[in-house]
C-alpha positions in Angstrom: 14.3 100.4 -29.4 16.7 99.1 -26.8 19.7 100.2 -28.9 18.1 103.5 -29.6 17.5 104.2 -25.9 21.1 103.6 -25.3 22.7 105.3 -28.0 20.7 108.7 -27.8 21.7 107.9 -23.6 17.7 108.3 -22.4 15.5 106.4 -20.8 13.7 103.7 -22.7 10.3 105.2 -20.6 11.7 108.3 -22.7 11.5 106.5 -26.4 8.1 104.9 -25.2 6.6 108.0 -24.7 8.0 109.5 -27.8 6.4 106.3 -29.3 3.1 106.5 -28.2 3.2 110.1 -28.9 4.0 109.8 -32.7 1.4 108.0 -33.4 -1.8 109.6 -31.0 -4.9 110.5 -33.3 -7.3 112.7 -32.9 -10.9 111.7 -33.3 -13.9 114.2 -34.0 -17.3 113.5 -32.6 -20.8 115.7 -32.3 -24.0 115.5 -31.1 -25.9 114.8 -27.7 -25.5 117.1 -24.8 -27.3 114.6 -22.3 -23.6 112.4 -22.2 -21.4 115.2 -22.4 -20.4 115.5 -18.9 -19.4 112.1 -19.1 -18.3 111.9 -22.5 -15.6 114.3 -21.3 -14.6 112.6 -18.0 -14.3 109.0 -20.4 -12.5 111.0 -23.4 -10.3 112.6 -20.7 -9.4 109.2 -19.1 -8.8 107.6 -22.8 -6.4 110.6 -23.4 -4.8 109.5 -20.3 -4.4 105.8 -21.1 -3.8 105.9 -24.9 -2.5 109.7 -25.7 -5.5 110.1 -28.0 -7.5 113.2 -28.1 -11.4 113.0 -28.5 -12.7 116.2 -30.0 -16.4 116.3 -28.9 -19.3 119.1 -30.0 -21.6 119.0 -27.9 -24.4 120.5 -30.2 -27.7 118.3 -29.8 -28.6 115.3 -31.2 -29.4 116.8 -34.0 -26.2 118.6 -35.0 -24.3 115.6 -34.3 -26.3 113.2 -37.0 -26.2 116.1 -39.6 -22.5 116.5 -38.8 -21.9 112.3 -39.1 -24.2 112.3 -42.0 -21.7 115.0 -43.8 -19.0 113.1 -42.5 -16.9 115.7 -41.1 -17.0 113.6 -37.8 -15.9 110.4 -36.9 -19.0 109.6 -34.9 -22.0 110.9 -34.1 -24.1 110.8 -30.4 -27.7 111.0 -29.9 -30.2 110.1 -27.4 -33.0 109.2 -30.2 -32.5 106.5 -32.1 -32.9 106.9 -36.4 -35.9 105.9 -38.0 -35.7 103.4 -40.4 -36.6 106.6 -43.1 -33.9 108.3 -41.3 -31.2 105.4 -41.8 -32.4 105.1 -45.4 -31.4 108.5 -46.2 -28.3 108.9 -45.0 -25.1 108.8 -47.4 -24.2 104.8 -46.3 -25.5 102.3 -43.6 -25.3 103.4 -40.6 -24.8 101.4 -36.5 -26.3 102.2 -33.0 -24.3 101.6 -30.2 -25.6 102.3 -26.8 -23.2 103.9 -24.2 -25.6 103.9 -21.2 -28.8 105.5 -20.1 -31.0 107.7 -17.3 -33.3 109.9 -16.9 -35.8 112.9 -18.5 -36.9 114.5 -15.2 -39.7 116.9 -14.8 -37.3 119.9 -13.4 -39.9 123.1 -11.6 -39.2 126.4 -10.1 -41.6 126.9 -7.7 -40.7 129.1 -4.2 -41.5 126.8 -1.1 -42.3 123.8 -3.3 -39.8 120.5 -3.4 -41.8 118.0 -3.4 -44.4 117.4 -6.5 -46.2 114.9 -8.0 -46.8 114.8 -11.4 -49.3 112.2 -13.7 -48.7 111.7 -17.8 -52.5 113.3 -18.4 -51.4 116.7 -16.7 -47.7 116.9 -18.0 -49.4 116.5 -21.7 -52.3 118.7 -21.1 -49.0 121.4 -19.2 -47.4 121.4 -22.3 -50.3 121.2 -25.0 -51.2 124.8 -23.1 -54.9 123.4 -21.2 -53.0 123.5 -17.9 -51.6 127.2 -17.3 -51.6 127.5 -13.5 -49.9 125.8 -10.9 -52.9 126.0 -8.2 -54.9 123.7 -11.1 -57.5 121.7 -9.6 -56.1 118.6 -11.4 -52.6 119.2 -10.2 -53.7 120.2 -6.4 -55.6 117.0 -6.2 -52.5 114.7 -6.3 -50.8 116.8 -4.1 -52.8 117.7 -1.2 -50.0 118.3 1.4 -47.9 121.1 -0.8 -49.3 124.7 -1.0 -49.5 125.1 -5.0 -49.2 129.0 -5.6 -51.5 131.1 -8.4 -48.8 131.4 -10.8 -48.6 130.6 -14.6 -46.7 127.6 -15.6 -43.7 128.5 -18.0 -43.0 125.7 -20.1 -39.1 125.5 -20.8 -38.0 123.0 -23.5 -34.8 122.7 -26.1 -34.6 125.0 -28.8 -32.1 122.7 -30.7 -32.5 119.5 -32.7 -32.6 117.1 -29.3 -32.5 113.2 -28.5 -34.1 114.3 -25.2 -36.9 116.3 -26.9 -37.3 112.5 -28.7 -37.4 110.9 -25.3 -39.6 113.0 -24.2 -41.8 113.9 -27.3 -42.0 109.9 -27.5 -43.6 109.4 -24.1 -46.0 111.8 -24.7 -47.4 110.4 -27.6 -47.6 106.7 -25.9 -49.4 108.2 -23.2 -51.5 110.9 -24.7 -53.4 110.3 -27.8 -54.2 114.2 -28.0 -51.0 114.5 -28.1 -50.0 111.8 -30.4 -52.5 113.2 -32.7 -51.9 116.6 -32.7 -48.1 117.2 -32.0 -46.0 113.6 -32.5 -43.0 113.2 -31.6 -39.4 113.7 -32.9 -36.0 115.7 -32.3 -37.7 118.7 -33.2 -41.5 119.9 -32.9 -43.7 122.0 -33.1 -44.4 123.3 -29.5 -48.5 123.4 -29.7 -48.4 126.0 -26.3 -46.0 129.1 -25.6 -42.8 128.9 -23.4 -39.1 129.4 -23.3 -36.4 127.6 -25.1 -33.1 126.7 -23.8 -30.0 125.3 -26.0 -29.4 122.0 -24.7 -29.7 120.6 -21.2 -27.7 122.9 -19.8 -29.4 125.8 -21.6 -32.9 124.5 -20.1 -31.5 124.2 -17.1 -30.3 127.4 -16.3 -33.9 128.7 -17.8 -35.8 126.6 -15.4 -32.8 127.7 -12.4 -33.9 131.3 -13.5 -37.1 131.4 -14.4 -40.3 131.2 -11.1 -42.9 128.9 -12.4 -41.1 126.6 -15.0 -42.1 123.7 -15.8 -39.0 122.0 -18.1 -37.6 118.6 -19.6 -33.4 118.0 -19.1 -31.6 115.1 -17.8 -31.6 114.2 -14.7 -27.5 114.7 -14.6 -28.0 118.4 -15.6 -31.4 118.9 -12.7 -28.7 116.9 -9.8 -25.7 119.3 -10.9 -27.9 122.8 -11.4 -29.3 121.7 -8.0 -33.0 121.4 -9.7 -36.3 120.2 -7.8 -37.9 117.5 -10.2 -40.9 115.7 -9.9 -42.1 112.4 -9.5 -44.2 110.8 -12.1 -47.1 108.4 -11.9 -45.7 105.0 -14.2 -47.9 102.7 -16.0 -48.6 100.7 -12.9 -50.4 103.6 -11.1 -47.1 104.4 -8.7 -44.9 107.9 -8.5 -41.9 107.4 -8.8 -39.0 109.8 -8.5 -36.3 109.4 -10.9 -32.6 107.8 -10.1 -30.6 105.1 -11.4 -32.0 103.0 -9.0 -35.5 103.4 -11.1 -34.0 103.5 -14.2 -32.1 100.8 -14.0 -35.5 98.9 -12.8 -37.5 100.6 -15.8 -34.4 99.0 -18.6 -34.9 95.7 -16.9 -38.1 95.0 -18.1 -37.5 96.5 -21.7 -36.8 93.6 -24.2 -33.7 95.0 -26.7 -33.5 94.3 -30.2 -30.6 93.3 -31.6 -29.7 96.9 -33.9 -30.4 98.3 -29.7 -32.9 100.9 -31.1 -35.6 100.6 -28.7 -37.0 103.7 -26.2 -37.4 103.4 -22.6 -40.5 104.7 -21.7 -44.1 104.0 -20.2 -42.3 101.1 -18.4 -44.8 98.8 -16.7 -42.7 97.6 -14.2 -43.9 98.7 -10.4 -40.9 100.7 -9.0 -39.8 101.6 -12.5 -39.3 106.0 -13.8 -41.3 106.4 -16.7 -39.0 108.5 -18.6 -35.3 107.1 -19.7 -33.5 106.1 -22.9 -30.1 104.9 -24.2 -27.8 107.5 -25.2 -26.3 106.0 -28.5 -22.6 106.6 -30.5 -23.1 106.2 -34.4 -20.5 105.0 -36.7 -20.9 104.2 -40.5 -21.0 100.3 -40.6 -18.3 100.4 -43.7 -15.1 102.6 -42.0 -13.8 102.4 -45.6 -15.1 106.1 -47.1 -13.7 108.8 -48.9 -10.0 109.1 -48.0 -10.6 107.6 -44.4 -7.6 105.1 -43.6 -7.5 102.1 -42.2 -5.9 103.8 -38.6 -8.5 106.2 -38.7 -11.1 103.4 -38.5 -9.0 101.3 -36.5 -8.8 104.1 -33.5 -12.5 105.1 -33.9 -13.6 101.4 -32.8 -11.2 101.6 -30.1 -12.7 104.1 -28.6 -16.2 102.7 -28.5 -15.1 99.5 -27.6 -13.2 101.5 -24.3 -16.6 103.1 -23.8 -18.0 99.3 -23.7 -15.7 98.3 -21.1 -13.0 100.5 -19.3 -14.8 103.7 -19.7 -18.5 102.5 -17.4 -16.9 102.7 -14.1 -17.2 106.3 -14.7 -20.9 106.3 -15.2 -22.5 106.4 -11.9 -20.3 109.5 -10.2 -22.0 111.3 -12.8 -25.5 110.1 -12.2 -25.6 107.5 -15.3 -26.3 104.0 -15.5 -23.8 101.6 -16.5 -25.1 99.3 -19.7 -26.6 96.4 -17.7 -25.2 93.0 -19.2 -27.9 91.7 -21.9 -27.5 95.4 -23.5 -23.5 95.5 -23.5 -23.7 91.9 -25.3 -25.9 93.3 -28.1 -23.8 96.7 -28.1 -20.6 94.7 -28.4 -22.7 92.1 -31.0 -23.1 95.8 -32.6 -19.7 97.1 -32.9 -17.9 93.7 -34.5 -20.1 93.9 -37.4 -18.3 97.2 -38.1 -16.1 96.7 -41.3 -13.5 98.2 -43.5 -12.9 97.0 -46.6 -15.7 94.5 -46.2 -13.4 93.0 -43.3 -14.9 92.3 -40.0 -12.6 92.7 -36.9 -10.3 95.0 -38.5 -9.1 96.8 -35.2 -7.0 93.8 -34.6 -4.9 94.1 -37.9 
């Protein structure tokens, strides 16, 4: 390189770039809109360090599986983990690989009101359709000092295939049995009450922004930035709690993580802990060898979520998201090394 540098007379910074240029890739991802505004501050930074370009679609959880499952993508995003039915019917094996987690806030829109208190009883019976108005007996009895107008409760939730719907769909169902019973949980339901429905978080968001009286599900990222009023929410050991990453972080810590990471983060018993989190996950087939994918193709693709692992968390709490606590980035990286191509383990190294 040294002899090119001087025969062409520029600078060998000059042939470096040129270099590094030549051989940037491009990788395609889809799915989860909860990570997206720091999904694009990390790809943005990687671009920076490496010269590769991370295409994200940030189309729901949903979109992103189907779109890994078709393997049009190089990885997919989602903030619900797959079923084991799930796993089993997509096209080849498939890894989880947490990124980092925080909050489902309950985000309201109610004039005068920015302090509320919610419990798991009313937000199921809110959204099963039992509780209609805000001045509710049930919901004026936890909070005596606020001034609860007449008004109807509009219930805002995602109209797309959602990891967060699955957070929150989940708790629901371990603290309702009504619920459980009737409804379930999943990316997509069947809503069981009428409301408004918003295309991911930031589609809910601006509903609940616009809407007097909502009542609405996002991430706790998308209720900080849209400047949101959210609730706090009675935990399993009788406290309310407001969410933060403060509480998250408390609620993961007492969470015990399998080693494929698919576990939810919800109901947590510990004191001080918000009842409603999760990991936000990056899915990658566990064989990189498929189709006509090559071996650089794979190679850069587990780059990328090892950079996540490591370089790329210092980003996270700016943007109101917790950093993988230790334990969690052990198993994640315990995760990603079992990736092959070929059958061979550690391939990024080659």
């Amino acid at each position: 390189m040294k002899s090119i540098g001087r025969v062409l007379g520029i600078s060998l910074a000059v042939v470096a770039s040129f270099s590094v240029s030549l051989h940037a890739a491009e990788i395609l991802g889809a799915g989860a809109t909860f990570p997206y505004p720091l999904y694009s501050k990390m790809f943005d930074e990687y671009n920076k360090a490496t010269g590769n370009k991370v295409n994200y679609q940030s189309i729901g959880s949903g979109g992103g599986i189907r779109q890994l499952g078709s393997k049009t993508v190089d990885f997919g995003a989602s903030d619900d983990f797959l079923s084991d039915e799930e796993l089993k019917a997509q096209p080849a094996p498939m890894v989880h690989i947490p990124i980092v987690s925080g909050a489902v806030v309950l985000s309201f829109n109610i004039e005068g009101v920015k302090k509320l208190n919610l419990t798991p009883d009313i937000i199921a019976d809110i959204f099963l359709g039992k509780i209609q108005k805000w001045d509710d007996k049930r919901i004026v009895a936890i909070n005596k000092s606020v001034k609860l107008p007449g008004i109807d409760i509009v219930n805002i939730r995602r109209s797309d295939g959602s990891g967060t719907t699955g957070i929150f769909t989940h708790y629901l169902s371990e603290v309702s049995k009504e619920w459980k019973d009737k409804v379930g949980e999943g990316k997509s339901i069947s809503w069981p009450s009428n409301g408004l429905a918003g295309k991911g978080n930031a589609g809910v968001a601006g509903l609940i922004k616009a809407t007097p009286g909502a009542l609405g599900y996002v991430n706790s990222n998308y209720a900080i930035e849209n400047e949101l009023t959210y609730a706090a929410i009675k935990n399993a050991s009788g406290n309310f709690v407001l969410p933060s990453n403060a509480t998250v972080m408390k609620a993961e810590a007492e969470q015990r993580i399998p080693a494929d990471t698919r576990v939810m983060l919800t109901n947590t018993p510990e004191r001080f802990g918000y009842p409603i989190c999760g990991l936000t996950w990056v899915l990658i087939y566990k064989e990189q060898k498929y189709d006509s994918r090559t071996l650089d193709q794979a190679k850069e693709t587990v780059k990328l979520v090892n950079w996540m692992l490591t370089t790329g968390q210092q980003y996270a709490p700016e943007l109101h998201y917790v950093p993988l606590p230790p334990a969690i980035a052990k198993k994640a990286q315990a995760v990603l090394k079992t990736v092959t191509f070929g059958g061979k383990a550690n391939f990024s190294a080659l």
